[in-house]
C-alpha positions in Angstrom: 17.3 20.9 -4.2 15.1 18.5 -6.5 11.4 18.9 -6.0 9.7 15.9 -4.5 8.1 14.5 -7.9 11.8 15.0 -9.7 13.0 12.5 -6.6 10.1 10.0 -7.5 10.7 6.9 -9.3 8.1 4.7 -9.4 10.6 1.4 -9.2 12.7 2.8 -6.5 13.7 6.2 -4.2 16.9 7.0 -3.6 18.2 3.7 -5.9 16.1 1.7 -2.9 13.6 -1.2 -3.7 10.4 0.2 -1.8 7.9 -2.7 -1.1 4.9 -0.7 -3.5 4.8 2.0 -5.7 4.1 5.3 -4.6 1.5 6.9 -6.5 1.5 11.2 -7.2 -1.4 11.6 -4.7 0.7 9.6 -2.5 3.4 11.8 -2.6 1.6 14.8 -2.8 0.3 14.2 0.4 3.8 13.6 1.6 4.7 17.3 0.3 1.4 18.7 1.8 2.6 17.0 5.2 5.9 18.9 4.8 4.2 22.3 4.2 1.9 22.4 6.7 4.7 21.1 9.2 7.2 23.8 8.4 4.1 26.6 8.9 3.4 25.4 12.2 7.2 25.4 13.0 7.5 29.2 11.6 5.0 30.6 13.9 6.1 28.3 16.6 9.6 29.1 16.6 9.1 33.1 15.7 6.8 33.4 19.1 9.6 31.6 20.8 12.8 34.0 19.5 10.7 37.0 19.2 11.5 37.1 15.8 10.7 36.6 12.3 11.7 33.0 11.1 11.5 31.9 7.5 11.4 28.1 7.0 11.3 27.1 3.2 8.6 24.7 1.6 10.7 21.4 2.8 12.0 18.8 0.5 10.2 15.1 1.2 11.0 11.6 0.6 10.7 8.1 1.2 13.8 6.5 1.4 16.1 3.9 3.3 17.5 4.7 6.4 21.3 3.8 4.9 20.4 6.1 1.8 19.5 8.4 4.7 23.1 8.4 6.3 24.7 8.4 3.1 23.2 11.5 1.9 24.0 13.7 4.8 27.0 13.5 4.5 30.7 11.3 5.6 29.8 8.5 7.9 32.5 9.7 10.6 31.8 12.8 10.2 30.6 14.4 14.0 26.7 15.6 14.0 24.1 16.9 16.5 21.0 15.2 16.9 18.2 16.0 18.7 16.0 12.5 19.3 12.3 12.3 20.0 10.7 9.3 21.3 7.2 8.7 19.8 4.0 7.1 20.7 0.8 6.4 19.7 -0.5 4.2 17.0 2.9 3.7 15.6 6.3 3.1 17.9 9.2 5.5 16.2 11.7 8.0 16.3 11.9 11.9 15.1 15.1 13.4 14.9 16.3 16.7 13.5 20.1 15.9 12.5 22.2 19.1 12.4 26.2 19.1 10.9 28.9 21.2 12.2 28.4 24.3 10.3 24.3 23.6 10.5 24.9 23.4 14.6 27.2 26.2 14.9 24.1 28.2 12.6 21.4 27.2 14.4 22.8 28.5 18.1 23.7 32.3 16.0 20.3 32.0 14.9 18.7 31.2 18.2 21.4 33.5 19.7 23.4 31.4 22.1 26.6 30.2 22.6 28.0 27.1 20.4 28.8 23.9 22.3 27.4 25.2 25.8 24.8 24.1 28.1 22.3 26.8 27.0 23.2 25.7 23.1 22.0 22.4 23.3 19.0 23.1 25.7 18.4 25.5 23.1 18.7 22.6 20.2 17.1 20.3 22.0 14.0 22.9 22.3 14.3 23.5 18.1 14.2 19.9 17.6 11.2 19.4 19.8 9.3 22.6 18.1 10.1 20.5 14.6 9.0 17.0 15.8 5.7 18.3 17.4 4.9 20.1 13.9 5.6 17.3 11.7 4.0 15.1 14.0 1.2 17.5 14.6 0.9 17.6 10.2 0.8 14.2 10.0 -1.8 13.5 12.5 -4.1 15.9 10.8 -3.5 14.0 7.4 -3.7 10.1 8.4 -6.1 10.2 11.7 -3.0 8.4 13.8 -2.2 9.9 17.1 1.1 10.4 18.2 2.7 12.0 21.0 6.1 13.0 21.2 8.0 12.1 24.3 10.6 14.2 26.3 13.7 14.8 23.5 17.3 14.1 24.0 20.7 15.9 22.6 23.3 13.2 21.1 26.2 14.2 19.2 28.4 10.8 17.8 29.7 10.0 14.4 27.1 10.3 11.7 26.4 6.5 11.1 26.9 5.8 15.0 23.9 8.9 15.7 21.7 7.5 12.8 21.6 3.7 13.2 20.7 3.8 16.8 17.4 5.4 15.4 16.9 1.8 14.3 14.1 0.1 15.8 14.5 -3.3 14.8 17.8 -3.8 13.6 17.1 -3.5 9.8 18.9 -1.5 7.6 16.5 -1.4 5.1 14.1 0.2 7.4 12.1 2.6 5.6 11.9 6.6 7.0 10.5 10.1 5.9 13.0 12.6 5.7 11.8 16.3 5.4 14.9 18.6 4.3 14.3 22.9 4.5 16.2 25.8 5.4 15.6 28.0 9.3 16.6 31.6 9.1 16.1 34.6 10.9 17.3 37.7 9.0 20.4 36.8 7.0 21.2 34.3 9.7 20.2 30.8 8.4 20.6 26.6 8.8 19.5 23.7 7.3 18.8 20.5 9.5 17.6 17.4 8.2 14.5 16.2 10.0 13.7 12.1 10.0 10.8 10.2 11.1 11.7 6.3 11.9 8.9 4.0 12.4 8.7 0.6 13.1 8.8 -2.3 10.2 6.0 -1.1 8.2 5.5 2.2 9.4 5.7 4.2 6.5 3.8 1.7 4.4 1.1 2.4 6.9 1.3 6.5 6.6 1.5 6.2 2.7 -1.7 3.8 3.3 -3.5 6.0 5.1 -3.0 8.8 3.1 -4.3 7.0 0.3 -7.5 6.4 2.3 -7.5 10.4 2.3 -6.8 11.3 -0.8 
């Protein structure tokens, strides 16, 4: 997995035209966001299962919501996503996006059954631990408050699950996704974890953390 800074390019992310350059402090701050969202998840989640969970430093970038899609994986490919209304100061979506094998992980991990009732209450309950941390982190770093609202379990076709997360019909629209590995003992799963704000949202965040620098 490239670090956030070997992702950078300072003309594009992800071979996408961003509307400014994103500067190393920028960035940074994107990384730090990560971190410090993933450490509140850890102790979250390990008072929840009783157990020890390890969540690795996260992987962050700015990116298009189609380079998004196309990176996790075949667009008919069937996924899991847990979806979590916010609001606040900025109108979006969080949603932890788990694959097949990821899904099937994540309920051994958790230890429940795959594809029952208790699994996705219990998915639903990971993906809400992971939206309230990262939402928590970046609170804390840009001043905006935002409150998650109650989650929901969705599983459709990749492309189907991630372009409903679209606000305002734009496939260009900019999100944060935050990429680490969950794993309790040798048990472990990797969901991807994206935050979709309105038009301009993430041109705000990265402008705010630039105030904070």
């Amino acid at each position: 997995m490239q670090s956030l800074l070997e992702q950078r390019d300072h003309a594009s992310v992800d071979g996408i035209r961003m509307p400014h350059t994103y500067t190393d402090a920028e960035l940074d701050a994107l990384a730090a966001l990560a971190n410090i969202g993933s450490s509140t998840a850890t102790t979250a989640m390990s008072s929840l299962l009783g157990s020890t969970v390890a969540v690795s430093a996260p992987s962050a970038r700015a990116t298009a919501l189609t380079s998004a899609i196309e990176r996790a994986g075949p667009a008919e490919m069937i996924v899991t996503t847990v979806l979590v209304p916010v609001r606040g100061d900025l109108e979006a979506r969080a949603l932890m996006v788990l694959k097949p094998q990821a899904e099937t992980a994540a309920c051994k991990l958790i230890g429940v059954e795959h594809d029952s009732d208790l699994g996705r209450s219990a998915l639903v309950e990971l993906g809400n631990i992971l939206a309230a941390s990262y939402l928590g982190a970046l609170s804390t770093l840009t001043g905006l408050s935002l409150e998650p609202a109650p989650p929901e379990c969705v599983r459709d076709m990749l492309r189907a699950a991630l372009s409903s997360a679209l606000l305002d019909d734009d496939s260009d629209a900019q999100v944060i996704a935050l990429e680490s590995t969950l794993s309790v003992a040798v048990e472990e799963c990797s969901p991807t974890f994206l935050f979709v704000p309105t038009r301009g949202g993430v041109a705000e965040i990265f402008e705010r953390l630039r105030a904070t620098a």
